[in-house]
C-alpha positions as CSV (number, residue, x, y, z in Angstrom):
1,X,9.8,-15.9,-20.4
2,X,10.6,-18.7,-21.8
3,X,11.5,-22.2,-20.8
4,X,12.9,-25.2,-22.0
5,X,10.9,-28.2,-22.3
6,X,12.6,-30.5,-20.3
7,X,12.6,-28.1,-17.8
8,X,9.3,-27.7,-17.5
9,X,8.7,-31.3,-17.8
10,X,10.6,-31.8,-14.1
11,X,8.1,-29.1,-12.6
12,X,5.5,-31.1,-13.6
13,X,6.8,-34.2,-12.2
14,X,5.3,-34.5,-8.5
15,X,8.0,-33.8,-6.3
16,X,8.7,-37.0,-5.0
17,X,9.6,-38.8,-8.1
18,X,13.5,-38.7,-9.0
19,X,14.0,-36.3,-11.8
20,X,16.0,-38.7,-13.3
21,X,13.9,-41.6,-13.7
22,X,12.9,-42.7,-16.5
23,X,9.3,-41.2,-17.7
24,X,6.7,-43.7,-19.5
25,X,4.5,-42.2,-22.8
26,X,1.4,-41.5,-21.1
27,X,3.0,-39.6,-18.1
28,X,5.1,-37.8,-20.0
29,X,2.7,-36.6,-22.3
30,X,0.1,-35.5,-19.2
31,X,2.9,-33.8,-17.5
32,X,3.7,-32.0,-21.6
33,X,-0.2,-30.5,-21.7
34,X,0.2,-29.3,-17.9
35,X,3.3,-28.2,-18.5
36,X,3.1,-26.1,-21.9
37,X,-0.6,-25.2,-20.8
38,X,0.0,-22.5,-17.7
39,X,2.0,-19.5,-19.0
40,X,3.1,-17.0,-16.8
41,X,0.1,-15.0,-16.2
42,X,-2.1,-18.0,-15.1
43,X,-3.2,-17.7,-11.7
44,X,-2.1,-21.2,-10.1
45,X,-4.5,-22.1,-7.1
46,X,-2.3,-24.3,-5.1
47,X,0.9,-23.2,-3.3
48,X,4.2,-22.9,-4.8
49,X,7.2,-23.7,-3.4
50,X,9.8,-20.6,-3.4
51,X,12.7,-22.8,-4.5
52,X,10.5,-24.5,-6.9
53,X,7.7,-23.3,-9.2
54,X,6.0,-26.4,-9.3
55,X,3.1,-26.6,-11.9
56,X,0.6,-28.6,-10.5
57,X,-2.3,-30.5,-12.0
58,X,-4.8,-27.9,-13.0
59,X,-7.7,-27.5,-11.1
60,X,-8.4,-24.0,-10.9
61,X,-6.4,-21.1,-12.8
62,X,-7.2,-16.9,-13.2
63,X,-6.9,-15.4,-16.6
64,X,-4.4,-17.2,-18.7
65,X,-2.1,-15.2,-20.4
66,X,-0.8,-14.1,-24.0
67,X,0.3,-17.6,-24.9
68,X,-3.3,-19.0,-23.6
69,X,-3.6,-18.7,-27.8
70,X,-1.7,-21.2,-28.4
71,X,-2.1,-24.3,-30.2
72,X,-3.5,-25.7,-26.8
73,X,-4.9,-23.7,-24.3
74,X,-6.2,-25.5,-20.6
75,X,-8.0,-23.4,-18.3
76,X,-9.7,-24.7,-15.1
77,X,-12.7,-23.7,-13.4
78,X,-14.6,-25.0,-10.5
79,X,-18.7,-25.6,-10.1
80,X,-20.9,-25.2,-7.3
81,X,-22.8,-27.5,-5.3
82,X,-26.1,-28.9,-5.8
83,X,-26.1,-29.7,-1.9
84,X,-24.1,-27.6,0.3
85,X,-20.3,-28.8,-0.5
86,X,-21.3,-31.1,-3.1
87,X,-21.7,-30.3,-6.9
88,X,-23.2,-33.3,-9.5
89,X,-23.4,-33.5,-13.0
90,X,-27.1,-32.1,-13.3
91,X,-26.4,-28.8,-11.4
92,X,-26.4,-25.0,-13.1
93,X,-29.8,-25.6,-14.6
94,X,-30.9,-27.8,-17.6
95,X,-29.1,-30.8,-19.0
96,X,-28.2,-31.3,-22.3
97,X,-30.3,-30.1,-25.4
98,X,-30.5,-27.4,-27.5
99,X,-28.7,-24.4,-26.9
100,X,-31.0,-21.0,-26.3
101,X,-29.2,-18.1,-28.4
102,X,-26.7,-16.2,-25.9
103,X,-28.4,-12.4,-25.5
104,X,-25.8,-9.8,-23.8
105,X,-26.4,-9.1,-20.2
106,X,-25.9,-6.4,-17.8
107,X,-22.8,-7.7,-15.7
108,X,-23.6,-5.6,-12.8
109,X,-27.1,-7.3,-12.3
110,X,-26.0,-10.8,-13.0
111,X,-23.1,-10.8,-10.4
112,X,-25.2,-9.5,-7.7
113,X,-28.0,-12.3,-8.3
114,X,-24.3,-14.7,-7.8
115,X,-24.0,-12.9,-4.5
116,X,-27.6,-13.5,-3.5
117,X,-27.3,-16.9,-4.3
118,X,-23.9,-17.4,-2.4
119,X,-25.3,-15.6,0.8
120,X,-27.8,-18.5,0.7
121,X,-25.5,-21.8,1.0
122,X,-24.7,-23.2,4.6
123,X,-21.5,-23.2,5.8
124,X,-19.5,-26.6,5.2
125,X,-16.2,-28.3,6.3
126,X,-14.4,-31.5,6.5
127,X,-11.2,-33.3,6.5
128,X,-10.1,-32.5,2.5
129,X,-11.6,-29.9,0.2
130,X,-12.0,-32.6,-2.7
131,X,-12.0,-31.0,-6.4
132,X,-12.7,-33.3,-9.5
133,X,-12.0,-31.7,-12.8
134,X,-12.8,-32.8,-16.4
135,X,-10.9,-30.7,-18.9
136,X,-11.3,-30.3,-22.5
137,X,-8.8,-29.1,-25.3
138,X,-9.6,-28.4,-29.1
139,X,-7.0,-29.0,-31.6
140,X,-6.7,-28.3,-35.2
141,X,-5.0,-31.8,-36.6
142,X,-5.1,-33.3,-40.7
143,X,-2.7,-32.0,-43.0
144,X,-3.5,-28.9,-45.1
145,X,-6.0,-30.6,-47.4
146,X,-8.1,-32.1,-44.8
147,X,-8.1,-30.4,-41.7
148,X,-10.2,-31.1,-38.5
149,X,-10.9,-30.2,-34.9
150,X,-10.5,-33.2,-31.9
151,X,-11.2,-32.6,-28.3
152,X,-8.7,-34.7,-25.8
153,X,-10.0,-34.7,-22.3
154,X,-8.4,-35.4,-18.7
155,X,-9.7,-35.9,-15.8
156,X,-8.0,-33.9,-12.8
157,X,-9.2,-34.4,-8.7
158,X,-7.7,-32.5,-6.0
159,X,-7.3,-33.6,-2.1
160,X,-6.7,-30.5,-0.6
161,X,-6.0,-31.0,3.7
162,X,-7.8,-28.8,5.7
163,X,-5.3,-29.1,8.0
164,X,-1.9,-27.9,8.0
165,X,0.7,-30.9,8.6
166,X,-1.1,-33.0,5.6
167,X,-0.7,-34.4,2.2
168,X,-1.9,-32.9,-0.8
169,X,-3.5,-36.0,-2.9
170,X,-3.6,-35.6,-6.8
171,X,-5.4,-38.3,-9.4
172,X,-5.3,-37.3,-13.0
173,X,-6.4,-39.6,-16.0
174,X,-6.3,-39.0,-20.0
175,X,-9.5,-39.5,-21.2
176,X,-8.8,-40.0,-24.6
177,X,-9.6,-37.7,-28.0
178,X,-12.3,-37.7,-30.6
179,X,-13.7,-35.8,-33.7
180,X,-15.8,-32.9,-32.5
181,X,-18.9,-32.8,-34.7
182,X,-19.9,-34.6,-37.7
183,X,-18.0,-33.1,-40.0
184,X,-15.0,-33.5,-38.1
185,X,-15.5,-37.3,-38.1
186,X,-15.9,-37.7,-42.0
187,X,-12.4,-35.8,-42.4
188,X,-11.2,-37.9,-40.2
189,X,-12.4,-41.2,-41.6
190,X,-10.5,-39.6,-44.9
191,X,-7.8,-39.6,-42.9
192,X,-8.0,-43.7,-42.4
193,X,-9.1,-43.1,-39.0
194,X,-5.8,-42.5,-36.9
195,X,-5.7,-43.8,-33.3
196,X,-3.0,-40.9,-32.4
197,X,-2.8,-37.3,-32.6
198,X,0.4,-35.1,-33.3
199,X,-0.5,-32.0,-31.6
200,X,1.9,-28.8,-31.9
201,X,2.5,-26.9,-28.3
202,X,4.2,-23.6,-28.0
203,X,8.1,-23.9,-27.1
204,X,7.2,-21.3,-24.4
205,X,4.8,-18.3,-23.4
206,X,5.1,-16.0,-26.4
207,X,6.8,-18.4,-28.6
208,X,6.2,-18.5,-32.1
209,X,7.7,-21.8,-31.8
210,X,5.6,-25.4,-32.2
211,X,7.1,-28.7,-30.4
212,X,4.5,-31.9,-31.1
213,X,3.2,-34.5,-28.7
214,X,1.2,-37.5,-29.4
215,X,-2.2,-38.0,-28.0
216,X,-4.0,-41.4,-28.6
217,X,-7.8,-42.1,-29.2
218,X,-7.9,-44.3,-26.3
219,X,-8.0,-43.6,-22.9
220,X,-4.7,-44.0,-20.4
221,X,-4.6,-45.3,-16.8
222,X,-5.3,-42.9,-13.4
223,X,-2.0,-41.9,-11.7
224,X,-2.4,-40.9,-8.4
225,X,0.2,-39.3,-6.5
226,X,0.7,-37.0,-2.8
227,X,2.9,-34.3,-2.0
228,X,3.5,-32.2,0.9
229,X,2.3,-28.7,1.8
230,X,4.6,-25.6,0.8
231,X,6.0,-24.2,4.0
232,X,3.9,-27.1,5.9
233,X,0.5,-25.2,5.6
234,X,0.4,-23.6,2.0
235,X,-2.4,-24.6,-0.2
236,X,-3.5,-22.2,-2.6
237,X,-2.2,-19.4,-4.6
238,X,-4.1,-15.9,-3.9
239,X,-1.3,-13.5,-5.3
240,X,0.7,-15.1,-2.5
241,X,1.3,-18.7,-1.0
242,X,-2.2,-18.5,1.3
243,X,-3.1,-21.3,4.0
244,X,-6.8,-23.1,5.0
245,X,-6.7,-20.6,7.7
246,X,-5.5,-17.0,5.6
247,X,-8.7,-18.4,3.1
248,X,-11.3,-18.7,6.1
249,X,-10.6,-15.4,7.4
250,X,-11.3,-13.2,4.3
251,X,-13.3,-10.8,5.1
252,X,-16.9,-10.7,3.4
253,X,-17.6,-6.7,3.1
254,X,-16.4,-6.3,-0.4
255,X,-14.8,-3.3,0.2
256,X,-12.6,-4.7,2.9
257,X,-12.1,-7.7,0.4
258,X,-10.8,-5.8,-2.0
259,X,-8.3,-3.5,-0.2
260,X,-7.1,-7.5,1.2
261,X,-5.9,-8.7,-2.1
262,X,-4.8,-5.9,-3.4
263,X,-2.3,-5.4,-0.7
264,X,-0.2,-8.2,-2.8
265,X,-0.6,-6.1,-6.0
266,X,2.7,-4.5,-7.3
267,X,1.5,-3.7,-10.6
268,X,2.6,-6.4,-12.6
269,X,1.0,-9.8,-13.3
270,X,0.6,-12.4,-10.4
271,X,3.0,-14.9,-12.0
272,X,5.7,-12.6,-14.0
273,X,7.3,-9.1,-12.8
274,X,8.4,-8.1,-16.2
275,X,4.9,-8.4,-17.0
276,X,2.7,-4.7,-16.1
277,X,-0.7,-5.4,-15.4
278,X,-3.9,-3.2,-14.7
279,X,-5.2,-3.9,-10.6
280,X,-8.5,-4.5,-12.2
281,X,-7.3,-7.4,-14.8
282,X,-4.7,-8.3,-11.6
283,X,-8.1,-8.1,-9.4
284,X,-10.2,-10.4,-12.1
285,X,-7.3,-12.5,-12.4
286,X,-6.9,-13.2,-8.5
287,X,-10.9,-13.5,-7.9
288,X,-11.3,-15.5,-10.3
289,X,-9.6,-18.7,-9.0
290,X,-11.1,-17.6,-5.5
291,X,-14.6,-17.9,-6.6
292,X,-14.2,-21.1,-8.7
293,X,-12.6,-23.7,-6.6
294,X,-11.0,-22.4,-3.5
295,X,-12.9,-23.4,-0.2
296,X,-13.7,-19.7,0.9
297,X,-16.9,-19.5,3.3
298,X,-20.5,-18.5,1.2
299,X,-20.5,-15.1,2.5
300,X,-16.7,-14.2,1.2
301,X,-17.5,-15.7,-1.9
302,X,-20.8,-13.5,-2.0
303,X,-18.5,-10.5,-1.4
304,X,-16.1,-11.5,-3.9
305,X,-19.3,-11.3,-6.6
306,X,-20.1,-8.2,-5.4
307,X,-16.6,-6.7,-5.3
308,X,-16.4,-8.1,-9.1
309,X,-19.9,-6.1,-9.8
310,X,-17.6,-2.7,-9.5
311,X,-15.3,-3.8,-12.6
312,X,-16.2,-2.3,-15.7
313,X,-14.6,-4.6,-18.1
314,X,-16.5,-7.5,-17.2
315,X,-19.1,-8.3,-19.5
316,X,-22.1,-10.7,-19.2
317,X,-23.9,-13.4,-21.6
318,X,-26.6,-16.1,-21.5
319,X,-28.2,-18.5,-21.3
320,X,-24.8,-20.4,-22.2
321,X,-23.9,-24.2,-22.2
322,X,-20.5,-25.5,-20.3
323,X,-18.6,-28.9,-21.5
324,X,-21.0,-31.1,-19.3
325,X,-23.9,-29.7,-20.7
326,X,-25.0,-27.0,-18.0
327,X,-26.6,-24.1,-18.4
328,X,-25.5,-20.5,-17.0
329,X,-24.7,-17.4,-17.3
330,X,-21.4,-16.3,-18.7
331,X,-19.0,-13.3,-17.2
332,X,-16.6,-12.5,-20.2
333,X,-13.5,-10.8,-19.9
334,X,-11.6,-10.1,-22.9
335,X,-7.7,-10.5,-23.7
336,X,-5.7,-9.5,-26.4
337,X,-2.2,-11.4,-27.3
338,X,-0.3,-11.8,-30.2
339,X,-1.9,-14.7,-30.9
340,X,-4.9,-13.5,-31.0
341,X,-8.1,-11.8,-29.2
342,X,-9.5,-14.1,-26.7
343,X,-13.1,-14.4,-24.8
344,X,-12.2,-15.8,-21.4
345,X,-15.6,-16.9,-20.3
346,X,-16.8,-18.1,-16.6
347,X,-19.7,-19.5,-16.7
348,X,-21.9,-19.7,-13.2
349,X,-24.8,-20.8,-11.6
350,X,-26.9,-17.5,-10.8
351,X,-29.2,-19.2,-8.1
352,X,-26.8,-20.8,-6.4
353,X,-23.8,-18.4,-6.7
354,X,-21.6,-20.9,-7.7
355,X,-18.9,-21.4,-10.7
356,X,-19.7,-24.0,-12.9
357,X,-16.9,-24.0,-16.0
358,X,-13.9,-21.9,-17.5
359,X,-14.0,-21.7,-21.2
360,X,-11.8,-19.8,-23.7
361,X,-12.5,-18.9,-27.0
362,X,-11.0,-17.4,-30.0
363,X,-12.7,-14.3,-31.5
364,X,-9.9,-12.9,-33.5
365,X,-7.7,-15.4,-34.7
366,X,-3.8,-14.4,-35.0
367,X,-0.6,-15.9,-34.3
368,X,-0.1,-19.7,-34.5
369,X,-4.2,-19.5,-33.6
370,X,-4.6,-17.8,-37.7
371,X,-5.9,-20.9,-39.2
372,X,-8.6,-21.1,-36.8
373,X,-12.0,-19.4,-38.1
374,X,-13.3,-16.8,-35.2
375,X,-15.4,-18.1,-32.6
376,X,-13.4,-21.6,-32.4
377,X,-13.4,-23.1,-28.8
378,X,-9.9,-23.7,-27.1
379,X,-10.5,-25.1,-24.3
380,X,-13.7,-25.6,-21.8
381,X,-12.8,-27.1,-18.3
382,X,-15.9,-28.3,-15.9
383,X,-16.0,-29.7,-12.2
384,X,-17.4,-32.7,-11.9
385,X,-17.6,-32.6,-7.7
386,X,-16.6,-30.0,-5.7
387,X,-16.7,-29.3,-1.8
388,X,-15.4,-31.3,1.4
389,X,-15.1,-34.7,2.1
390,X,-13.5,-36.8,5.3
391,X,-12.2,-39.8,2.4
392,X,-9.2,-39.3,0.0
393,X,-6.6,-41.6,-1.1
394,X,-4.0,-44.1,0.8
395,X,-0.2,-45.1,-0.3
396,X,-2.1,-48.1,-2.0
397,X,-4.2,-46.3,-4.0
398,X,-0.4,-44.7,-5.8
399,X,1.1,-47.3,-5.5
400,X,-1.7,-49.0,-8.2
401,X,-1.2,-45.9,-10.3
């Protein structure tokens, strides 16, 4: 399916904003990466609208799709808490420093340690489940005779109302781009050391077709907007609009779990109907985004872990290091597009059975990703924060951007 740009560009635009109005560099180019980042196969967490597929900042996607392999891929994960609701930038295990070589795993054994862990956390609520993102994208930019990887990074956080009635809040902020190793910073030094970026996005899921974007060394300013809820009491997407309430009544028996999502299973992916899909990649897909950053109780999530323990195609490495310099365990599950073979990798906190980042690499390059050697990161999303909170935003707060 493909879209046209501009059309994709008013889906991204928060819903109270006139279409029409006239749309400043730096929004436009963070509503182009949100926009031409979720193909059709992503698993959006938060409600859509029926009349209006809204893509909404991206705090917490399933398995993205064929054109995941695109010039730019984003894929969001959520991390666990350090204290019950809470997650900081030291939790999942060591901080930053060399990384211990990644040893193959036996899935089964790793996801039932998760499950241990989760049956372990207290039980939490407040006012807002409150979700802070920071998401980084690898690009390929320099002409043909001096080529060279950069890393742009956002900054996503999510107000989600626990009850139904409420605003949605949303703050997202461009972090800015930068060389990512050594070598990476000499070419670009032979480059005269250019302040913007022309990065090359896909037309459209499956298209062969590139449209650019700039993307500037220096940060840009937090926008912070509200919406309301889909339907008045929609907040996440489960393979169907779901509510605060649908989420806390999962049932934990992993068994009964299962047969509970996969009532919404019709055989094709949870985002496109022309698209067939297995029930265990449709199963992944789905438990995925409930695991990483919806606000399920400890013991569903457990049972979620466990449920994913039955799937065969799930494979496990480790010790691995996410974005923020965490160390876990990765669950890989492996996708094959026309534009090439990707490793879909979520990375967790074993102890604590808790997600801690999303990452997507390339292991056989095809497609617009060719020129990329195998192994190349895409895209690795962490959470900075995750859990509830009885504090989000006012009308002041968007109305100073």
């Amino acid at each position: 399916m493909t879209r046209d740009v501009l059309r994709m560009l008013a889906e991204a635009r928060p819903r109270e904003l006139d279409p029409q109005a006239p749309v400043d560099e730096a929004t436009r180019r963070a509503e182009l990466t949100r926009a031409m980042t979720v193909p059709p196969r992503s698993t959006r967490s938060h409600a859509v609208a029926p009349a209006r597929r809204r893509i909404r900042p991206m705090w917490g996607l399933g398995l993205v799709g064929a054109a995941a392999a695109a010039a730019l891929v984003v894929a969001t994960t959520a991390a666990g808490p350090g204290d019950p609701g809470t997650v900081g930038p030291k939790a999942g295990g060591t901080p930053k420093g060399e990384p211990q070589t990644p040893v193959t795993m036996n899935a089964q054994t790793v996801l039932l340690s998760a499950a241990a862990g989760a049956d372990k956390e207290a039980l939490a609520t407040g006012a807002y489940w409150h979700v802070e993102t920071t998401r980084r994208n690898h690009h390929q930019v320099g002409k043909s005779g001096n080529p060279y990887m950069i890393v742009t990074m956002d900054k996503d956080e999510m107000w989600t109302p626990n009850k139904p009635g409420g605003k949605a809040w949303a703050r997202q902020q461009y972090l800015g781009a930068k060389p990512v190793t050594a070598k990476d910073t000499a070419a670009w030094q032979r480059a005269g050391s250019p302040t913007t970026f022309k990065i090359h996005f896909p037309a459209g899921p499956n298209s062969g077709r590139l449209k650019p974007a700039d993307f500037e060394v220096a940060p840009g300013k937090a926008m912070t907007s509200n919406s309301k809820l889909v339907n008045g009491d929609k907040v996440f997407w489960l393979g169907r609009n779901v509510s605060m309430k649908d989420l806390r009544e999962l049932p934990a028996d992993p068994k009964l779990l299962k047969a509970s999502l996969l009532r919404w299973y019709g055989g094709h992916s949870t985002e496109a109907t022309s698209e067939p899909m297995k029930a265990d990649d449709w199963l992944w897909n789905v438990t995925k985004g409930l695991i990483t950053d919806m606000p399920v109780t400890p013991k569903v999530r457990a049972g979620a872990f466990r449920m994913l323990a039955q799937l065969k195609a799930i494979k496990a490495v480790g010790p691995v290091q996410d974005g923020a310099g965490r160390t876990g365990t990765a669950l890989v599950f492996i996708e094959r597009t026309k534009n090439g073979t990707l490793e879909h990798r979520l990375i967790i906190d074993e102890k604590r059975g808790r997600a801690l980042a999303y990452d997507i690499v390339i292991m056989k390059p095809g497609g617009v990703n060719a020129n990329l050697p195998a192994g190349s990161l895409l895209s690795s999303s962490t959470i900075d924060r995750a859990g509830w909170t009885n504090v989000a935003p006012t009308k002041a707060d968007a109305a100073g951007g």
